[in-house]
N, C-alpha and C positions, 0 to 999 in steps of 0.2 A: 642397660643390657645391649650387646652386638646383635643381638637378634628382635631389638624391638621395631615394631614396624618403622616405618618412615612417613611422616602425615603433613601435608602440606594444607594449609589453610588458605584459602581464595577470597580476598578482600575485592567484591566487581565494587568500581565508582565511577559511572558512566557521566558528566558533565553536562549541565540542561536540561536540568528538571524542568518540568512545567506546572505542577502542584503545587511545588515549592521550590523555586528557584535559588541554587548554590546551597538545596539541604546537603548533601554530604560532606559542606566542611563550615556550614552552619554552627556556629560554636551555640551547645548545650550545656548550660553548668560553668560555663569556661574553658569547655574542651571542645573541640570539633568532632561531627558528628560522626565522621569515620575512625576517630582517635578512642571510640567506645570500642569498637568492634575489636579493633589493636591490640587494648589491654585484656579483651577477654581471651581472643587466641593467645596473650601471651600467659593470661593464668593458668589456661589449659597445661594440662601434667603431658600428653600428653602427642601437641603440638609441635614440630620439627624447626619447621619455618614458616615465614608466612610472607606473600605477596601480593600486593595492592596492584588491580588493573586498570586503569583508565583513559581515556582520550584527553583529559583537560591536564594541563600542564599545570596550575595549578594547583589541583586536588592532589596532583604526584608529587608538589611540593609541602604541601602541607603535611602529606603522609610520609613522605622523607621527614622531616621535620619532627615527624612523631615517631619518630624510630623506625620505621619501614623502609629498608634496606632494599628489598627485593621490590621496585618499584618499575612496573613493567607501562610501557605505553600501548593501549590498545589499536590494532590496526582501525582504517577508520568504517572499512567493510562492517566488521562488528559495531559499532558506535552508533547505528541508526535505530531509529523509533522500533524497528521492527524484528532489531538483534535479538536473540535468545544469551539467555544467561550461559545456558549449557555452552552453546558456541565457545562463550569466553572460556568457559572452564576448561572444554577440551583444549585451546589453544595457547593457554596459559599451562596446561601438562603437556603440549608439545614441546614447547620451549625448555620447560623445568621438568624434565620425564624421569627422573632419581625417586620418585616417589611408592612406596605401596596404597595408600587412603591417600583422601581428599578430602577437605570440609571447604562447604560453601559457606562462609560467613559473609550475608548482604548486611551495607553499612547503615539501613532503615532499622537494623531491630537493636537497638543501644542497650536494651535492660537486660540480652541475654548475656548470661555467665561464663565465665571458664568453665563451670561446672555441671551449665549444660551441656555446653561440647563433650566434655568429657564421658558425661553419662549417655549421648546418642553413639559415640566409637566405642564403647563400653558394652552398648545395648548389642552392636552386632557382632561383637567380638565373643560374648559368652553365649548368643542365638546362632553362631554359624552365619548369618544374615550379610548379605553383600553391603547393604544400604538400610541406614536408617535417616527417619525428615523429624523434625519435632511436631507439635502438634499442643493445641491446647483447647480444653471443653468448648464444645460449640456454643455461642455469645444466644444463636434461634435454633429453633427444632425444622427442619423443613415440614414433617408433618403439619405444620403448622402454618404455612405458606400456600400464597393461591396466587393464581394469575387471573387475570383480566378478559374476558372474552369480547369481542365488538358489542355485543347488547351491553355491558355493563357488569356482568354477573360476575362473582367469582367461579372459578375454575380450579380443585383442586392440583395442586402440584402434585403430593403422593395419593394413592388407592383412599379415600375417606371411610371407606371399611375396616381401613386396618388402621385407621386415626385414633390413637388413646383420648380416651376426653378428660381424664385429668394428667394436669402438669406431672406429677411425679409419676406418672405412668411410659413416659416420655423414654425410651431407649435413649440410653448413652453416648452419644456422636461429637466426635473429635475436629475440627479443623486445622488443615496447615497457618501452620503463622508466622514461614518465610525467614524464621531465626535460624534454623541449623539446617544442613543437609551435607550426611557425611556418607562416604561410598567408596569400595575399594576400587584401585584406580583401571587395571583391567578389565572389570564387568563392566564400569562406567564407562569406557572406551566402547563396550559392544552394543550395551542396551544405549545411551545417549539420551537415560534422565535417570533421575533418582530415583523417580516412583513407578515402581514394578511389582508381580506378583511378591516377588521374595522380600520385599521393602519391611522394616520395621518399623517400629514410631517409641518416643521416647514423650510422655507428658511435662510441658512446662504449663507453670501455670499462668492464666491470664495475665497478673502481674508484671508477669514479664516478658509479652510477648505481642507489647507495641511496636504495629509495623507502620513508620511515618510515610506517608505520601502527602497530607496538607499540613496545614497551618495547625490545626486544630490536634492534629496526631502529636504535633511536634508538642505542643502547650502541654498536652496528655503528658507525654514521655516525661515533660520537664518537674511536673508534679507528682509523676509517681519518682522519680528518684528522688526529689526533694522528700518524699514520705518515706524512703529507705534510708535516710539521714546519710545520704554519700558527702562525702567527704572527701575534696578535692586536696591532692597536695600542694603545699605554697611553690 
């Protein structure tokens, strides 16, 4: 359709890791770790293009290599310890500004779908909604959390009067899990994050929404897609 929006997908692969050193082109399964994120933007119905950011020469050849055309070099302002994602975002729609949406696809969540993309630009297209993040059931209850005081004691985090004492009593609460964040690209120009009053949320399930930062995350991802019996092309 001439009138379908325009959606640009943002692949950030920042260079020098330190949890896990060369994870985003750490090959998983036989594919590189940023080559997951790839095929899902590219499953997406309703994905335009999609460009890869980063400072390591490298990782830009790798992602060239996987089909990633729109292969942009990060200035190196953005590339320090203390860069914000958003920064990249907004400076990667400076450059590429043809856009109506935006998805952030970071190359740490490899099990999410085309089909979750789909369904978080889905979510705010039939909600009116500027921005929807994904999100998946929260792993602890905070009611259920305490801190530490110098004598030793616990110290509850929330009010202990309003603490359920049994588990299923427990309210429903969500955590971000850094696999999607889609936003139409004007609002995200003003507000400069995703998550705002008007924000929506789109449920993935735990399954799939391993986000690697160590060793241990990575082994995680590799046996849960090993359990989804993927199936790599020759």
């Amino acid at each position: 359709m001439s009138d379908a929006p325009r959606v640009l997908a943002i692949v950030p692969a920042r260079g020098g890791s330190k949890g896990l050193p060369g994870k985003n082109i750490r090959p998983l399964l036989g594919k590189p770790l940023i080559g997951w994120s790839l095929d899902a933007a590219r499953a997406s119905r309703y994905i335009t293009d999609v460009a890869v950011s980063s400072d390591d020469p490298e990782i830009l050849s790798v992602a060239q290599g996987l089909g990633a055309h729109m292969s942009l070099t990060r200035p190196p302002e953005l590339a320090r310890d203390e860069s914000s994602s958003m920064d990249v975002v907004l400076q990667v729609l400076d450059v590429l500004p043809a856009y109506d949406w935006v998805v952030l696809l970071q190359p740490t969540s490899p099990l999410r779908t085309g089909a979750d993309i789909d369904a978080a630009l889905e979510r705010c297209w039939t909600t009116g909604a500027p921005a929807c993040v994904s999100v998946s059931p929260a792993a602890e209850s905070p009611w259920w959390m305490f801190g530490i005081d110098v004598s030793g004691r616990l110290a509850s985090f929330l009010p202990p009067a309003q603490r359920p004492t049994r588990r299923q009593d427990l309210p429903e609460l969500y955590s971000l899990n850094g696999a999607v964040y889609a936003a139409r690209v004007d609002w995200l120009r003003q507000s400069r994050s995703f998550l705002a009053e008007e924000t929506v949320a789109v449920v993935m399930p735990t399954a799939r929404a391993v986000d690697i930062d160590t060793l241990e995350d990575f082994q995680q991802a590799e046996y849960l897609l090993n359990q989804r019996g993927t199936v790599l092309p020759p």
